[in-house]
C-alpha positions in Angstrom: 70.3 -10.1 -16.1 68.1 -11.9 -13.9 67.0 -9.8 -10.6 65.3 -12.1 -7.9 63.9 -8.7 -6.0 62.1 -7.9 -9.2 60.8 -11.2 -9.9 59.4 -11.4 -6.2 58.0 -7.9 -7.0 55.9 -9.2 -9.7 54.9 -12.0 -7.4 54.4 -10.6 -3.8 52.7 -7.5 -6.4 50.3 -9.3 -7.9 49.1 -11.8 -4.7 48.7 -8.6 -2.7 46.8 -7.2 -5.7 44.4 -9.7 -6.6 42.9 -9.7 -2.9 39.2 -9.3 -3.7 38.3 -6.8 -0.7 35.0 -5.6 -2.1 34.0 -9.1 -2.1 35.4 -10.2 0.9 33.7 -7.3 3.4 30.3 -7.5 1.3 30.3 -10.9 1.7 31.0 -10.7 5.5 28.2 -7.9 6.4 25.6 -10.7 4.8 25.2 -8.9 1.3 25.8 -11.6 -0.8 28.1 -11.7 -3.9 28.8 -8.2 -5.0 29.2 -9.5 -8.6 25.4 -9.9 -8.9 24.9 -6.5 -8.1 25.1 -3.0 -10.2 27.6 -3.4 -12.8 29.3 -6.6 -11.1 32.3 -5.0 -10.2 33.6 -5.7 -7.1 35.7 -2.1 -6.6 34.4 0.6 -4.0 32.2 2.5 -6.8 29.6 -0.8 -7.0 30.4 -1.6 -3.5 28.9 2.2 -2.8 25.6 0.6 -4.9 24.4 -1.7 -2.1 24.1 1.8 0.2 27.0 0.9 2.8 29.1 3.6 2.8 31.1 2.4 5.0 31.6 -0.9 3.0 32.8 1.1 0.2 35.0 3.7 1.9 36.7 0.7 3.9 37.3 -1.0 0.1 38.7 2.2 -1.2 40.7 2.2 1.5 42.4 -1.5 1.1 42.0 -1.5 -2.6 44.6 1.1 -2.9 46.3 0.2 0.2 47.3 -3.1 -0.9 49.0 -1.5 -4.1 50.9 1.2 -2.2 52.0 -1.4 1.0 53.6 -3.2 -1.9 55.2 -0.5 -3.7 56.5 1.0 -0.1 57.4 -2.4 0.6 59.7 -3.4 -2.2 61.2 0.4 -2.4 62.3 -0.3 1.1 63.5 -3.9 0.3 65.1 -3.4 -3.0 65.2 -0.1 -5.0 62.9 2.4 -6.1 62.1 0.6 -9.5 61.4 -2.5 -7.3 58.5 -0.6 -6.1 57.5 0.5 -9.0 57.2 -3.0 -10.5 55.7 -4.4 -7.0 52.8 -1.4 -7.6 52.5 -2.3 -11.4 52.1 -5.8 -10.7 49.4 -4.8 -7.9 47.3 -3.6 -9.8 47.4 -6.3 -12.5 46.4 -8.5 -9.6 43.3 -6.5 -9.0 42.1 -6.6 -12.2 43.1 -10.2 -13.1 42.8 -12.4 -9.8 43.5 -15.7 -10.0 41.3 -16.6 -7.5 38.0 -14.7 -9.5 39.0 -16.6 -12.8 41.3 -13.4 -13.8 37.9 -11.3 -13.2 38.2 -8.5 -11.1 37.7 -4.9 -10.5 39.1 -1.7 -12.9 41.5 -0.5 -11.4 41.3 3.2 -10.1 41.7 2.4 -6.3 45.1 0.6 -7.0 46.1 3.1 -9.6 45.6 5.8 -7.1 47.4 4.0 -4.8 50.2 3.0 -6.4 50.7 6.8 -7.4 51.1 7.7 -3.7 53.5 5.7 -2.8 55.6 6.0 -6.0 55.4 10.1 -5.6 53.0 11.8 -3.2 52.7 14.6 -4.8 51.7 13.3 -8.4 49.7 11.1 -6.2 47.6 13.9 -4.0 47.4 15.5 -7.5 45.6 13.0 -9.3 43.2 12.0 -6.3 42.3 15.9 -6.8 41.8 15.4 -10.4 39.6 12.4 -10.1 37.7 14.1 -7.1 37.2 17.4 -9.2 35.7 15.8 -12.1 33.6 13.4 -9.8 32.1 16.3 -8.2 31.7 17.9 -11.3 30.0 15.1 -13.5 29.2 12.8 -11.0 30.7 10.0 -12.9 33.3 8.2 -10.8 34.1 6.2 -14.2 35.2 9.6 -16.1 36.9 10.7 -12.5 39.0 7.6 -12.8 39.1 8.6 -17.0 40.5 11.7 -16.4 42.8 11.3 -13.7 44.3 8.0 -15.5 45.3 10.8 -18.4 46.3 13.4 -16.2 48.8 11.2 -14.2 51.7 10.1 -16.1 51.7 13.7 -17.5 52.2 15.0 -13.6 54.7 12.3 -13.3 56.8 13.9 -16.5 56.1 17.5 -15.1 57.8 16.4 -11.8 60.9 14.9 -13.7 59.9 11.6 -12.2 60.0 9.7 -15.5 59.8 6.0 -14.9 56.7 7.0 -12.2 54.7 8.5 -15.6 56.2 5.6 -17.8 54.3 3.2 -15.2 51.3 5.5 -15.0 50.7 5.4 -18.6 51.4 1.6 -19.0 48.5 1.3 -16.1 46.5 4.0 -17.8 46.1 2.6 -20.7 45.4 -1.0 -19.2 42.8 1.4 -16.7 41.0 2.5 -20.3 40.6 -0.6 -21.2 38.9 -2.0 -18.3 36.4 0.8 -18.4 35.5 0.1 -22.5 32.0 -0.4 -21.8 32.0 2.7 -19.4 33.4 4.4 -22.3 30.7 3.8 -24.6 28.2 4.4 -21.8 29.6 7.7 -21.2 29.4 8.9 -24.9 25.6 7.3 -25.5 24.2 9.0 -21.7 23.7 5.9 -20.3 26.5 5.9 -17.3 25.0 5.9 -13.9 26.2 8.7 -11.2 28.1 8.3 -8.2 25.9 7.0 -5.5 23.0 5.5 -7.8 21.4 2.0 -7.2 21.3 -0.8 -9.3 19.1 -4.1 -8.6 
């Protein structure tokens, strides 16, 4: 049966989603088009590649933001699985704006985000997990890798199932956006956290 709260979900989701904030605050502090720049991403981990911290910290920050307002947002509004579907459709819209021709970032602000306002605690748990293993390997792409697995296995350990069915459906759409990472990672080619690119 038809639900209008979970078709606006999808909608309201997905508009919030596909803001390009990377793009939008480089573009305001006079740095050009981020897309030119390091791996032409336009998530906080190239953002961090033009040397403004800040920058990149404030597009962590709205990047998963924007994911969790709208899975808070639609909890509150509708039901639980509203939310869920508001946050799933949040971070479709980051990855596939309409706006950027359906090309935009990978994902593992929104992912994180989404997973902390779905369930904290599976959410705190995999921000630790992607923070261990970036301090560890210095790879933020195999931080997001290993979190991504780890998360919809948290969400089954907490007896939240339909917060792990989500996080695997946006774990394995997170894998794919980071293909080419993948086969940088196993060649020795992937760049470290914090490392410019022309």
């Amino acid at each position: 049966m038809f639900d209008p709260w979970f078709a606006a979900a999808l909608v309201v989701g997905y508009v919030f989603g596909s803001i390009p904030f990377g793009l939008l605050l480089t573009r305001l502090a006079g740095l050009g088009d981020i897309r030119a720049v390091g791996s032409g991403n336009i998530g906080a981990t190239n953002v961090l590649r033009t040397g403004r911290k800040d920058l990149a910290l404030a597009t962590l920050i709205l990047d998963s933001g924007k994911a969790g307002f709208a899975c808070l947002l639609f909890a509150a509004l509708a039901s639980p699985t509203a939310g869920l579907i508001a946050g799933g459709a949040a971070f479709f819209g980051h990855c596939f704006p309409v706006w950027l021709k359906f090309q935009g970032g990978k994902g593992v602000a929104t992912f994180l985000g989404v997973l902390l306002a779905a369930f904290w605690p599976v959410g705190v748990l995999t921000c630790l997990v992607w923070l261990g293993m970036a301090l560890l390997m210095r790879m933020s792409s195999l931080a997001a890798l290993t979190a991504a697995l780890a998360a919809p296995l948290l969400a089954y350990a907490f007896g939240q199932e339909a917060v792990a069915v989500l996080a695997l459906f946006l774990a394995v759409l997170l894998y794919w956006r980071h293909k080419d990472n993948i086969g940088r990672i196993l060649s020795g080619d992937e760049p470290k956290i914090g490392a410019k690119k022309a």
